[in-house]
TORLUM-150804 format. One line per field, with one value per atom (N, C-alpha, C): residue number from 1; atom name; y, z, x. Coordinates in nm, 2 decimals, padded with zeros to 4 digits. Each point is the difference from the previous one (the first is absolute). Example, Ala and Ser with C-alpha at 12.3 -4.5 7.8 and 13.67 -1.06 7.14 Angstrom:
// residues 2
pos (1 | 1 | 1 | 2 | 2 | 2) .
site (N | CA | C | N | CA | C) .
Y (-00.57 | 00.12 | 00.12 | 00.11 | 00.11 | 00.11) .
Z (00.78 | 00.00 | 00.00 | -00.07 | 00.00 | 00.08) .
X (01.32 | -00.09 | 00.09 | -00.04 | 00.09 | -00.08) .
***
This chain:
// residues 177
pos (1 | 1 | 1 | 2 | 2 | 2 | 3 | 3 | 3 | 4 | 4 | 4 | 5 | 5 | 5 | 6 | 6 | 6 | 7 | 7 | 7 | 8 | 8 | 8 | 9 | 9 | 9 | 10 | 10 | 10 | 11 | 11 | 11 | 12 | 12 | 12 | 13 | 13 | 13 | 14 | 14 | 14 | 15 | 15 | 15 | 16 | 16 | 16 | 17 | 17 | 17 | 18 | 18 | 18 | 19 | 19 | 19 | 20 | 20 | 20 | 21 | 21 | 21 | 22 | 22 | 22 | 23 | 23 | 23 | 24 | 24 | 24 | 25 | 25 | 25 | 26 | 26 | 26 | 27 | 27 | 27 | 28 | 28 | 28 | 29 | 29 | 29 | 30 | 30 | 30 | 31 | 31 | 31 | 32 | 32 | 32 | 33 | 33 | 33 | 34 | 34 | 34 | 35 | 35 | 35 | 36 | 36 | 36 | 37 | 37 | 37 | 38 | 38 | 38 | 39 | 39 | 39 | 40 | 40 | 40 | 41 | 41 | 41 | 42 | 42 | 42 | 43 | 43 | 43 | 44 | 44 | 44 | 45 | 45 | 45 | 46 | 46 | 46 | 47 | 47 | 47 | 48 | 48 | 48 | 49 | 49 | 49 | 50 | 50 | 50 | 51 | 51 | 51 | 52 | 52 | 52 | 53 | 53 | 53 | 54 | 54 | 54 | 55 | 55 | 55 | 56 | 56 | 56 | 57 | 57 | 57 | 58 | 58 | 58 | 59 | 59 | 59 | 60 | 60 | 60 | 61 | 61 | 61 | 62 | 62 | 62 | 63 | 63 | 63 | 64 | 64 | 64 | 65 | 65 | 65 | 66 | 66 | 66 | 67 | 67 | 67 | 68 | 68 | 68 | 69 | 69 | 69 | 70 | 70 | 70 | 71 | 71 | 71 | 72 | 72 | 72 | 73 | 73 | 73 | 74 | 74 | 74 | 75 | 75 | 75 | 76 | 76 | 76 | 77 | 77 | 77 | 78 | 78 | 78 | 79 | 79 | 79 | 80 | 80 | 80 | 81 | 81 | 81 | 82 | 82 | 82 | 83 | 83 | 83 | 84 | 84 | 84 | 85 | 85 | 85 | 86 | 86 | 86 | 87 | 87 | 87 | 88 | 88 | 88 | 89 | 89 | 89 | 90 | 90 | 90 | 91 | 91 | 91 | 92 | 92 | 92 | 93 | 93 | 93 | 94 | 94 | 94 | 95 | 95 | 95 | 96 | 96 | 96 | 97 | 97 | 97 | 98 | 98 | 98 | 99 | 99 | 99 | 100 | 100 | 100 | 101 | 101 | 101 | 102 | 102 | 102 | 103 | 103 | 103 | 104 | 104 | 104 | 105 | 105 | 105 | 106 | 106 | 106 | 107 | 107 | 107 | 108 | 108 | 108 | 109 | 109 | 109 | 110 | 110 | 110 | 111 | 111 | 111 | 112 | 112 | 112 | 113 | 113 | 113 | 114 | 114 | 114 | 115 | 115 | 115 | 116 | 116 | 116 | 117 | 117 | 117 | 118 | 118 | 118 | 119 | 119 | 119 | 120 | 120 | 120 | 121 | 121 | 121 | 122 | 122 | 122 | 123 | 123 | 123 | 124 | 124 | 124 | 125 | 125 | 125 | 126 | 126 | 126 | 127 | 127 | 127 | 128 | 128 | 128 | 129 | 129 | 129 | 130 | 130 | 130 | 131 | 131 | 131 | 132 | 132 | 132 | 133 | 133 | 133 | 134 | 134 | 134 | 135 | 135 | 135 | 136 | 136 | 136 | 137 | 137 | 137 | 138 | 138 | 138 | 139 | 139 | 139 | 140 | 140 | 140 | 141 | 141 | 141 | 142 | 142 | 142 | 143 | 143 | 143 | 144 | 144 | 144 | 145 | 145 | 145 | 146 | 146 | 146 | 147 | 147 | 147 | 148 | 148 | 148 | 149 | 149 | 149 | 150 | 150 | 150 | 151 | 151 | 151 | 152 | 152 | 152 | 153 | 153 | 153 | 154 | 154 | 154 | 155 | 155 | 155 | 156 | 156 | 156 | 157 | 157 | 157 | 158 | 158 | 158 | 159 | 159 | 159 | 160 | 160 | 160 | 161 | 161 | 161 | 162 | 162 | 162 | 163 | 163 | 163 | 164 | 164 | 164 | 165 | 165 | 165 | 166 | 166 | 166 | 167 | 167 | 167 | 168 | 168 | 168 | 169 | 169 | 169 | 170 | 170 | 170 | 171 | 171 | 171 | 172 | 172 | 172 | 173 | 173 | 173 | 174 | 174 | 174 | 175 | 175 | 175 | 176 | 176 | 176 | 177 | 177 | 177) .
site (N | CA | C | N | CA | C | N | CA | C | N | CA | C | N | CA | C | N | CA | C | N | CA | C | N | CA | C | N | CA | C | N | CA | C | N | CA | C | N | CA | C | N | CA | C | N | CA | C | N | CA | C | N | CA | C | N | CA | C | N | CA | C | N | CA | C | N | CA | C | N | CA | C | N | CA | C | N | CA | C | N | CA | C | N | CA | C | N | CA | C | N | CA | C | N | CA | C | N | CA | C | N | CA | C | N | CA | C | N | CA | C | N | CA | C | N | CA | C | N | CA | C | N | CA | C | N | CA | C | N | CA | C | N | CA | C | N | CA | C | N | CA | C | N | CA | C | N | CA | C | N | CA | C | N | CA | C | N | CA | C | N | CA | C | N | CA | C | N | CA | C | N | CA | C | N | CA | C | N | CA | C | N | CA | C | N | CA | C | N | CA | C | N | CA | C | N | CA | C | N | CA | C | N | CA | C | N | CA | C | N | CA | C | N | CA | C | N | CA | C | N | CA | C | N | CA | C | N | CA | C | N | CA | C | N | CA | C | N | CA | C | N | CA | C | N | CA | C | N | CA | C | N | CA | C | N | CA | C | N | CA | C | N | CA | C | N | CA | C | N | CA | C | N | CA | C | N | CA | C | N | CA | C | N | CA | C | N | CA | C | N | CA | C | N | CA | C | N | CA | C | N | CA | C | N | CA | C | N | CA | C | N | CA | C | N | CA | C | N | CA | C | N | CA | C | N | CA | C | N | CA | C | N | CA | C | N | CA | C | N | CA | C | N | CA | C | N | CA | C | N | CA | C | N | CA | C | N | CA | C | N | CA | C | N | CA | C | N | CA | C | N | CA | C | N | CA | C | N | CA | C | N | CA | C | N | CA | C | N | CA | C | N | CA | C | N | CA | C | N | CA | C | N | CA | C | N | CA | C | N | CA | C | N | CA | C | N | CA | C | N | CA | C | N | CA | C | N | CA | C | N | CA | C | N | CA | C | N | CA | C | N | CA | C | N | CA | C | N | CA | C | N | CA | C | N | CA | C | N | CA | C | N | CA | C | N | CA | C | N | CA | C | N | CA | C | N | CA | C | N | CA | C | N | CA | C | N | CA | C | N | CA | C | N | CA | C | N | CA | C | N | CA | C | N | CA | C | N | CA | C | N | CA | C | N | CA | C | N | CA | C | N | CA | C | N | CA | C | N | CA | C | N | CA | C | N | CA | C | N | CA | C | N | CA | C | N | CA | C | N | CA | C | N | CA | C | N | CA | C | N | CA | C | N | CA | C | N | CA | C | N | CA | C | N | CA | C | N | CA | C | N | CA | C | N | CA | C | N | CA | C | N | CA | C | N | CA | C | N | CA | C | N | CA | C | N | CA | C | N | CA | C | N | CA | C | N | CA | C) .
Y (-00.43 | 00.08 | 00.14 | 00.05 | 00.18 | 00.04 | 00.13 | 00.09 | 00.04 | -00.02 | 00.02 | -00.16 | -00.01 | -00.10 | -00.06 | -00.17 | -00.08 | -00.04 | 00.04 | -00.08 | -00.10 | -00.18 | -00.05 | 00.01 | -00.04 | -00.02 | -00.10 | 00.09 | -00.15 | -00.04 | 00.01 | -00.06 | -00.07 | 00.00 | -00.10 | -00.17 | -00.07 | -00.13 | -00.10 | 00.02 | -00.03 | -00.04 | 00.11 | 00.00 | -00.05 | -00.07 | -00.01 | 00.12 | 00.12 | 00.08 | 00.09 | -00.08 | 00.11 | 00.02 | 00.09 | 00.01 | 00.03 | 00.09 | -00.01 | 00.18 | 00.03 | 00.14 | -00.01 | 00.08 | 00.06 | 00.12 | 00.04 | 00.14 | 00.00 | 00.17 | -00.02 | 00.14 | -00.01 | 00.09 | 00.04 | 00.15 | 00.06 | -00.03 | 00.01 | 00.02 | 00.17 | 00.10 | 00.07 | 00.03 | 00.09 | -00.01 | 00.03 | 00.09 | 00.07 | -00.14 | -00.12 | -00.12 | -00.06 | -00.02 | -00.10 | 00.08 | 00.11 | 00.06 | -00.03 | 00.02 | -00.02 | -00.17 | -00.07 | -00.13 | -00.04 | 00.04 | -00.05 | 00.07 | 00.13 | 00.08 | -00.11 | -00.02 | -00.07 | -00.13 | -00.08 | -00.11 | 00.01 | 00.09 | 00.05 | 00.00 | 00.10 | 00.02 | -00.12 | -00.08 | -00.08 | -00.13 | 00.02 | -00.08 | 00.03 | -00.10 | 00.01 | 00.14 | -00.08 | 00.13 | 00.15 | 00.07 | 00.07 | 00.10 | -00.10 | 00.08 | -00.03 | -00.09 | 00.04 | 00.09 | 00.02 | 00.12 | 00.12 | 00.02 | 00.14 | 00.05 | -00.13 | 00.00 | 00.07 | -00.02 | -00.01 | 00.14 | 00.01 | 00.19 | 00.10 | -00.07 | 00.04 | 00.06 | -00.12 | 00.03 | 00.03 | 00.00 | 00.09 | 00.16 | 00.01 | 00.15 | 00.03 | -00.07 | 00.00 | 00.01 | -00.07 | 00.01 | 00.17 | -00.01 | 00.17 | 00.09 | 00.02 | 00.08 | -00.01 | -00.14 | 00.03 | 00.04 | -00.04 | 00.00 | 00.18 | -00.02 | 00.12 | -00.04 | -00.15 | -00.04 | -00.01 | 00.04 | 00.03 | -00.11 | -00.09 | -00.13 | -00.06 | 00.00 | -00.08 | 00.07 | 00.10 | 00.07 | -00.04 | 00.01 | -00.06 | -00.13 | -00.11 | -00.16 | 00.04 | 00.02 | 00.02 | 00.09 | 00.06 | 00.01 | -00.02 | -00.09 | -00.08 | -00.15 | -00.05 | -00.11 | 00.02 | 00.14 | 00.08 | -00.02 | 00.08 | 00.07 | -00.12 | -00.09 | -00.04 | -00.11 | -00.11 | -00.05 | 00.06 | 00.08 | 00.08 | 00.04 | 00.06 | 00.04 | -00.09 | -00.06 | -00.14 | -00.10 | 00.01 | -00.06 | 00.07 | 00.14 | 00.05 | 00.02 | 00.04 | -00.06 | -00.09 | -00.13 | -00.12 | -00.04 | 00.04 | -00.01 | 00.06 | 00.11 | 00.08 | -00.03 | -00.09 | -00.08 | -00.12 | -00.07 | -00.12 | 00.02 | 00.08 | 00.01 | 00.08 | 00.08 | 00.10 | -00.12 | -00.14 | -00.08 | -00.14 | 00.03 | -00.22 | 00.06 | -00.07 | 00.00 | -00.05 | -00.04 | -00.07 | 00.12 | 00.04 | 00.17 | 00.07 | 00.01 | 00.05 | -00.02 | -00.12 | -00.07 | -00.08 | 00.04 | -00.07 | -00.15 | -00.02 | -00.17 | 00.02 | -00.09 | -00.06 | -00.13 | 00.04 | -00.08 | -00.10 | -00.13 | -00.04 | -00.08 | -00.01 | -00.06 | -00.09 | -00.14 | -00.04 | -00.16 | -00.08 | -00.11 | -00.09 | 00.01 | -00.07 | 00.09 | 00.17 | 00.05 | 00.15 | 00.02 | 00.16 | -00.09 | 00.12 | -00.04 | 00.17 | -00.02 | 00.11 | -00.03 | 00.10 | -00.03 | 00.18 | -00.03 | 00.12 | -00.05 | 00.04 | -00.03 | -00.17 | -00.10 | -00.12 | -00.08 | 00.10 | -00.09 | 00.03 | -00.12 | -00.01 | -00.11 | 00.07 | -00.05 | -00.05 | -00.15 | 00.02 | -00.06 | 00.04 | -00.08 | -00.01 | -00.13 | -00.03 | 00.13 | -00.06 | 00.09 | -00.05 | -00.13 | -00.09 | 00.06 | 00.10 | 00.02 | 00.16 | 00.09 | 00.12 | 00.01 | 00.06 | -00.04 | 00.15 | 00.12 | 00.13 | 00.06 | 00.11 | 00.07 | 00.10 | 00.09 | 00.20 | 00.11 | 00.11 | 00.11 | 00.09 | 00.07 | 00.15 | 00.08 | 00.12 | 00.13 | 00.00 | -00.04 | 00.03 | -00.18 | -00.08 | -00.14 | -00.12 | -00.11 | -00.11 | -00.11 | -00.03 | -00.11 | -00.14 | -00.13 | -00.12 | -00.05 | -00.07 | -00.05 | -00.15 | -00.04 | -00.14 | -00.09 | 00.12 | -00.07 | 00.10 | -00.02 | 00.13 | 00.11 | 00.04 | 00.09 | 00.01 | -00.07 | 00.01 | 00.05 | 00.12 | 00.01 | 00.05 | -00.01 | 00.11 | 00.08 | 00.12 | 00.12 | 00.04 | 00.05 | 00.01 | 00.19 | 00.10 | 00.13 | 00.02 | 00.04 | 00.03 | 00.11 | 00.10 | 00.09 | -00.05 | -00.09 | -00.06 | -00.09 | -00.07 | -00.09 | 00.09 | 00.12 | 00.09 | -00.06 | 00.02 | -00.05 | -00.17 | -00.07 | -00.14 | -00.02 | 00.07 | -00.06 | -00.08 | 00.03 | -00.09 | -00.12 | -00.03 | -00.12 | -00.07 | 00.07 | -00.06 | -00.08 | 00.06 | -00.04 | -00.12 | 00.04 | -00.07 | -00.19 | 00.03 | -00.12 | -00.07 | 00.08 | -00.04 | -00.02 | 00.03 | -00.04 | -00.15 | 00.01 | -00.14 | -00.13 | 00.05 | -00.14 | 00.01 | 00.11 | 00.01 | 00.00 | -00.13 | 00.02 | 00.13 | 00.07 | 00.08 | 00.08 | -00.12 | 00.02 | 00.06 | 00.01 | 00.00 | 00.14 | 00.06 | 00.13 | 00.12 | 00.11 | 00.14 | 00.07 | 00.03 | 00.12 | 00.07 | 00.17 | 00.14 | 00.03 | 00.02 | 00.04 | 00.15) .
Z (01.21 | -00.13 | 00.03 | -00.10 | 00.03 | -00.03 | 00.02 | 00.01 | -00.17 | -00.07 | -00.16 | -00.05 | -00.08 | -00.08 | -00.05 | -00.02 | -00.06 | -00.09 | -00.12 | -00.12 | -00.03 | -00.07 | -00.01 | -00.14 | -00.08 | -00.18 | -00.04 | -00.09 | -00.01 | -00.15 | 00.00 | -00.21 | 00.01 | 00.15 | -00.02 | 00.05 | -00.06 | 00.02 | 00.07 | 00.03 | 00.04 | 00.10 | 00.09 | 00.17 | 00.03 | 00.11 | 00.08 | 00.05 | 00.06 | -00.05 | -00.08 | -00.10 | -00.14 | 00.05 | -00.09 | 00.05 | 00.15 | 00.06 | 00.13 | 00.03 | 00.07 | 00.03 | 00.10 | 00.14 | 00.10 | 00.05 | 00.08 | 00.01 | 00.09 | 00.10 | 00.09 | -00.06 | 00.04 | -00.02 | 00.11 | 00.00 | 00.11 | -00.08 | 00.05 | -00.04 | 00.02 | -00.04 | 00.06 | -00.07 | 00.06 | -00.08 | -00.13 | -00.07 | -00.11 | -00.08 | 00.02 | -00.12 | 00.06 | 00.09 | 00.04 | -00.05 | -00.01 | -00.08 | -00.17 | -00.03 | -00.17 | 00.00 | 00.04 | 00.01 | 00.01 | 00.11 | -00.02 | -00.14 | -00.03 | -00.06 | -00.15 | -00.02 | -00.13 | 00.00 | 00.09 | 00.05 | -00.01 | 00.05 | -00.01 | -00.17 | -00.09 | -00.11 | -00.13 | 00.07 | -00.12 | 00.03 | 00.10 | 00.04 | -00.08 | -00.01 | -00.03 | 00.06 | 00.17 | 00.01 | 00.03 | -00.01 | -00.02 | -00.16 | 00.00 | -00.25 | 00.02 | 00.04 | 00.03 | 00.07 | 00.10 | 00.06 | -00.05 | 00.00 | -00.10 | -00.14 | -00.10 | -00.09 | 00.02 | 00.15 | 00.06 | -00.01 | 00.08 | 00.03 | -00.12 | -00.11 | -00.11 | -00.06 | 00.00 | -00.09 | 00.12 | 00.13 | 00.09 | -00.08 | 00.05 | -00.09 | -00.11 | -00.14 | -00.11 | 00.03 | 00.07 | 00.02 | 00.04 | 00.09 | 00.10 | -00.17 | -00.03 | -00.14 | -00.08 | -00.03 | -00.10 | 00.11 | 00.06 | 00.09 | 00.10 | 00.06 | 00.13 | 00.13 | 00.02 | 00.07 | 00.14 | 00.08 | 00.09 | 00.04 | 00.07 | 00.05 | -00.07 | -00.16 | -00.04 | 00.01 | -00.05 | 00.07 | 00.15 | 00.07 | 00.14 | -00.02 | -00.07 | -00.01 | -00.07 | -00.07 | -00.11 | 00.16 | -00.01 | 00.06 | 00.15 | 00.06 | 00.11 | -00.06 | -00.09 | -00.07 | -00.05 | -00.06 | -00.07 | 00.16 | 00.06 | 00.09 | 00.18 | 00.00 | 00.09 | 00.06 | -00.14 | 00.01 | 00.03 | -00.05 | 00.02 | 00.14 | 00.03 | 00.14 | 00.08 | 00.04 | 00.07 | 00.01 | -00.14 | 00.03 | 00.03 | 00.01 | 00.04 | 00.13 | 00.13 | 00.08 | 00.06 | -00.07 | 00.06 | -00.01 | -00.09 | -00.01 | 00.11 | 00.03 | 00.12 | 00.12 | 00.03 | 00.14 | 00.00 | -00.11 | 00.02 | 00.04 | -00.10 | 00.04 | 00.18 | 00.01 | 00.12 | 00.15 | -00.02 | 00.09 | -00.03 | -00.07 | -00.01 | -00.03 | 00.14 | 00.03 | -00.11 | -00.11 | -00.09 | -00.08 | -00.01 | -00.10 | 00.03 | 00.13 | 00.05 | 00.00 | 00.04 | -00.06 | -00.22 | 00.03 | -00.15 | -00.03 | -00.13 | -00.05 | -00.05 | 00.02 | -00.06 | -00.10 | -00.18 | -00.10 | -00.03 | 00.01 | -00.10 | -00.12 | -00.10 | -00.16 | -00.01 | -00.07 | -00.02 | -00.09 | -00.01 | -00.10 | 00.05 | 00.15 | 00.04 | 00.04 | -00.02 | 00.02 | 00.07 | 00.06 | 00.06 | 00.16 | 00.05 | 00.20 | 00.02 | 00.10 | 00.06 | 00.15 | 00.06 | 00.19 | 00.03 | 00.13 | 00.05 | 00.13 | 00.11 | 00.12 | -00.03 | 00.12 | -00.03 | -00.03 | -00.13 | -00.07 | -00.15 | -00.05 | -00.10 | -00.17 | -00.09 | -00.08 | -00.16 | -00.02 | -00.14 | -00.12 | -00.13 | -00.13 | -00.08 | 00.00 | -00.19 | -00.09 | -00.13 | -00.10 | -00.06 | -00.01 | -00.06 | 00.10 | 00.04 | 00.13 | -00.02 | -00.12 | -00.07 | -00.09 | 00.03 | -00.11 | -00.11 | 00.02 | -00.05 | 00.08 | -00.11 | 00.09 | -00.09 | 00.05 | -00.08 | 00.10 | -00.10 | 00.06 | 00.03 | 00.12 | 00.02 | -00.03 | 00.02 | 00.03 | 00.02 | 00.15 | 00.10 | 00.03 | -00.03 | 00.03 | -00.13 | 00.04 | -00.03 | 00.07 | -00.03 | 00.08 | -00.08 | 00.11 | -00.06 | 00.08 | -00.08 | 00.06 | 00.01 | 00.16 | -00.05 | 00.07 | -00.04 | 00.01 | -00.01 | -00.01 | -00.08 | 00.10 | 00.13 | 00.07 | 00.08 | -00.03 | 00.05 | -00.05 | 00.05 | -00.11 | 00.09 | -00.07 | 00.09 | -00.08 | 00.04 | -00.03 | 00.02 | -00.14 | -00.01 | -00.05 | 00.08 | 00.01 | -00.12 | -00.11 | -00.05 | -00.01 | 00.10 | 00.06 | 00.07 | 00.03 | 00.14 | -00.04 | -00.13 | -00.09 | -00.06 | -00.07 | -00.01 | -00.10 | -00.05 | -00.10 | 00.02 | 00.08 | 00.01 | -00.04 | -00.06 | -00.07 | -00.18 | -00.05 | -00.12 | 00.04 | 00.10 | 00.03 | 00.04 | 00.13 | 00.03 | -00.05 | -00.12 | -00.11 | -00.12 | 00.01 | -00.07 | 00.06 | 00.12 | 00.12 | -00.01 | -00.01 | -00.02 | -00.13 | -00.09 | -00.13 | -00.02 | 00.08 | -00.06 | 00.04 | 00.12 | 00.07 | -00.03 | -00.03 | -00.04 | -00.13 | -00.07 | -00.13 | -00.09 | -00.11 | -00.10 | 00.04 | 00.01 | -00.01 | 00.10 | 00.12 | 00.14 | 00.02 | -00.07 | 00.00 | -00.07 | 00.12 | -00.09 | 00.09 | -00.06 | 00.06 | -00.07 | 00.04 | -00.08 | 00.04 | -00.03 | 00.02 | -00.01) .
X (02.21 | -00.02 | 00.02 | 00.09 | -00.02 | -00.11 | -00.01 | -00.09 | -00.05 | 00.05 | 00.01 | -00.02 | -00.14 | -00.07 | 00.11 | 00.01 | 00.06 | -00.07 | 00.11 | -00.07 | 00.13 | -00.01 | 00.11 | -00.06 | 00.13 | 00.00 | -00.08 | -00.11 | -00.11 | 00.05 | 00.11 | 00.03 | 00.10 | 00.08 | 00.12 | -00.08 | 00.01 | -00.08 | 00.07 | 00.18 | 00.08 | -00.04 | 00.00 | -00.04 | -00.14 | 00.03 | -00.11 | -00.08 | 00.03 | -00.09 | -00.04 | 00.01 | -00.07 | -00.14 | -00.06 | -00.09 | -00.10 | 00.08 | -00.08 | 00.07 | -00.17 | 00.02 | -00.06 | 00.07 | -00.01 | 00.02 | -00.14 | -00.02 | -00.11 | -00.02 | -00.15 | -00.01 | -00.13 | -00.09 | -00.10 | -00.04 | -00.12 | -00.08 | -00.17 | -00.14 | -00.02 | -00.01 | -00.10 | -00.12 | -00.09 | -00.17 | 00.01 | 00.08 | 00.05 | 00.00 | 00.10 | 00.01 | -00.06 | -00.12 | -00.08 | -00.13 | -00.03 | -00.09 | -00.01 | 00.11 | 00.03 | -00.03 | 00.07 | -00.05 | -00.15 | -00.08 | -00.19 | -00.07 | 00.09 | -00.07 | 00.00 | 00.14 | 00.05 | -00.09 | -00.03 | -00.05 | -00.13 | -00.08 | -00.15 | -00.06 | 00.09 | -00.07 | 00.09 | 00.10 | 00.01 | -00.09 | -00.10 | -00.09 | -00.16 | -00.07 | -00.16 | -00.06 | -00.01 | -00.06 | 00.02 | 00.10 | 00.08 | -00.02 | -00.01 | 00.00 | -00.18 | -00.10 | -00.11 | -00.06 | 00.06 | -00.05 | 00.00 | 00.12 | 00.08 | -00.11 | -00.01 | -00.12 | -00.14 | -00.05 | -00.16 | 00.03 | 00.11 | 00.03 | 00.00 | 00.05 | 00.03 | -00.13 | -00.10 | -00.12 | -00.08 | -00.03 | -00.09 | 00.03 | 00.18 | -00.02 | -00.01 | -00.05 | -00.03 | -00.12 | -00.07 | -00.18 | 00.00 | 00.01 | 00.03 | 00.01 | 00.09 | 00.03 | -00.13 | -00.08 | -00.08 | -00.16 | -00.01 | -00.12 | -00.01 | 00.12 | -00.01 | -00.07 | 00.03 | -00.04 | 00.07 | 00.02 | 00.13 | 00.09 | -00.11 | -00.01 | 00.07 | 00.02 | 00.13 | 00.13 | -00.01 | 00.16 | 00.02 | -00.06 | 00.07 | 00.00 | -00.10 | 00.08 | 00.11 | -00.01 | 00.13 | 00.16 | -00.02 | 00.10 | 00.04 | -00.10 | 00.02 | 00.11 | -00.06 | 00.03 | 00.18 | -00.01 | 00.14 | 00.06 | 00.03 | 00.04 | 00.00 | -00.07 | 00.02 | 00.13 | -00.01 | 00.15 | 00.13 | -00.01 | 00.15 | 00.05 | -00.10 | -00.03 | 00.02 | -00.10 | 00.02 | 00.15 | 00.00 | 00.15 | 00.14 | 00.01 | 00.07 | 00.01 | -00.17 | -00.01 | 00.03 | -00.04 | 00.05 | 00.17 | 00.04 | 00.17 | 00.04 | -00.03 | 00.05 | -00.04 | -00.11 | -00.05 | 00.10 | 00.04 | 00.05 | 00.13 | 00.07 | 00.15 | -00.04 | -00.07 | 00.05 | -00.05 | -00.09 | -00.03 | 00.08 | 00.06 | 00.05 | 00.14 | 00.06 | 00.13 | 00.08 | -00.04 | 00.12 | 00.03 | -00.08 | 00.04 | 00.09 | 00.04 | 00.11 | 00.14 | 00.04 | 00.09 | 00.03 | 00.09 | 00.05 | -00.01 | -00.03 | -00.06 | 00.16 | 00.11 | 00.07 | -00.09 | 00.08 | -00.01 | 00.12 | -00.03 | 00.09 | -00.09 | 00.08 | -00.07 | 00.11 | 00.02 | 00.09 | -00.10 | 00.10 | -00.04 | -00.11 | -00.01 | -00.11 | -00.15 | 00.02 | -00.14 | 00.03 | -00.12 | 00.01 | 00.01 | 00.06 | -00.02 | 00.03 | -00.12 | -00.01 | -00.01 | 00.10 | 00.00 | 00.02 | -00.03 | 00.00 | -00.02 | 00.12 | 00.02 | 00.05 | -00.11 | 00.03 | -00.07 | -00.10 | -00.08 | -00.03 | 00.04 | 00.03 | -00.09 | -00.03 | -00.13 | 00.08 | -00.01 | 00.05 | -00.10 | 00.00 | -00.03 | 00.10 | -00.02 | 00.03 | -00.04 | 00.07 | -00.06 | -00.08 | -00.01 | -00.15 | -00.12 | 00.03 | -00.11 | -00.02 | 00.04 | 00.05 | -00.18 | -00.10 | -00.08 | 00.05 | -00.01 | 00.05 | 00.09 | 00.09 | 00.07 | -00.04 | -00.01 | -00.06 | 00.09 | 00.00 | 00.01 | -00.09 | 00.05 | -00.10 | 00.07 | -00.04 | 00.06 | 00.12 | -00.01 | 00.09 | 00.10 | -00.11 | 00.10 | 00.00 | 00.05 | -00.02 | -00.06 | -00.13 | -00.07 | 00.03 | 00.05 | -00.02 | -00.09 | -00.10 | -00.09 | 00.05 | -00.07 | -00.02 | -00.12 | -00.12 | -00.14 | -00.08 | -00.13 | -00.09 | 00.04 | -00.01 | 00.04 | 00.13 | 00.08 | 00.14 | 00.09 | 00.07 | 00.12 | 00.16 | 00.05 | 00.11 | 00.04 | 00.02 | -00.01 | 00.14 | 00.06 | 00.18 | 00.00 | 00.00 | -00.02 | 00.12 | 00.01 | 00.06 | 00.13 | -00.06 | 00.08 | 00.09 | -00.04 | 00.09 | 00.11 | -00.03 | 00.11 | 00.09 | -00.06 | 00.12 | 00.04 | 00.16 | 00.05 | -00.02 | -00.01 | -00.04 | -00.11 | -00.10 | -00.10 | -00.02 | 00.15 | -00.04 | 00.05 | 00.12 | 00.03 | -00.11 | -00.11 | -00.07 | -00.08 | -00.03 | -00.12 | 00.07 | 00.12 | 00.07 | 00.00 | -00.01 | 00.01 | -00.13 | -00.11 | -00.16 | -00.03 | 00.04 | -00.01 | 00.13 | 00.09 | 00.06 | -00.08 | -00.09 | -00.11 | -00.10 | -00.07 | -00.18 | 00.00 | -00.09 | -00.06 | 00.01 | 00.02 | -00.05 | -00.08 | -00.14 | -00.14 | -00.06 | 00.08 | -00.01 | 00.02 | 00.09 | 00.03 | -00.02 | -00.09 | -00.07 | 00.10 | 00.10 | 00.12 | -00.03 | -00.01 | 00.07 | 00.10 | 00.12 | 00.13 | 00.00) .
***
């Protein structure tokens, strides 16, 4: 494969490979940050915590109580942090960060390899696919996803999407374009 993302024609139905897009991708802490962060607050506790924070500093405002401004913005202020930390430990200690995830998508699922190992799903196996900021995550279990850097698809990103929408349900899909 060259060095420049392969996308084939996902509308000609002709071919056997319609539908299938290949491409790799880096991790670094920057879209591995946007990813827990995205992950964290479309989560329970995530939008509960943020809340606690919310109204510690609403208490603080009506009270003058200090102790809730500091819950309040321990609660605010700690996630973010933390996970920007930890995005930056993981990529800078786990060897796979460093090297590129080659993607392929095609009519039987996602596969992801890097070096000479190699991980596939079905798309019966797709529970969401969403956007962030910075990427497109398909999930395919509560914490599993792979992570498609948007920048990095470049003009290959509406094919891409176009490839994941011909296999994943409707319902399945929270894209912002």
């Amino acid at each position: 494969m060259s060095e420049e993302n392969m996308i084939q024609d996902v509308n000609n139905d002709d071919d056997d490979n319609t539908g299938i897009a290949e491409f790799d991708v880096m991790i670094d802490s920057n879209i591995l940050y946007d990813y827990l962060i995205s992950h964290a607050y479309t989560g329970a506790s995530g939008l509960i915590g943020t809340c606690m924070g919310a109204l510690g500093i609403i208490v603080f405002l009506c009270t003058h109580y200090t102790l809730y401004l500091i819950f309040g913005m321990v609660l605010i202020v700690y996630l973010p942090i933390n996970l920007k930390i930890r995005s930056a430990q993981l990529v800078q200690m786990s060897d796979m960060y460093k090297k590129p995830f080659h993607y392929r998508l095609d009519k039987d699922g996602i596969t992801v390899s890097q070096d000479d190992q190699s991980s596939a799903a079905g798309w019966d196996s797709v529970t969401k696919v969403v956007s962030t900021k910075q990427s497109i995550v398909i999930y395919t279990g509560k914490n599993n996803g792979s992570i498609l850097p948007r920048k990095q698809l470049g003009d290959n990103l509406p094919a891409v999407i176009a490839v994941v929408a011909k296999y994943v349900e409707p319902s399945k899909m929270r894209i912002k374009y």
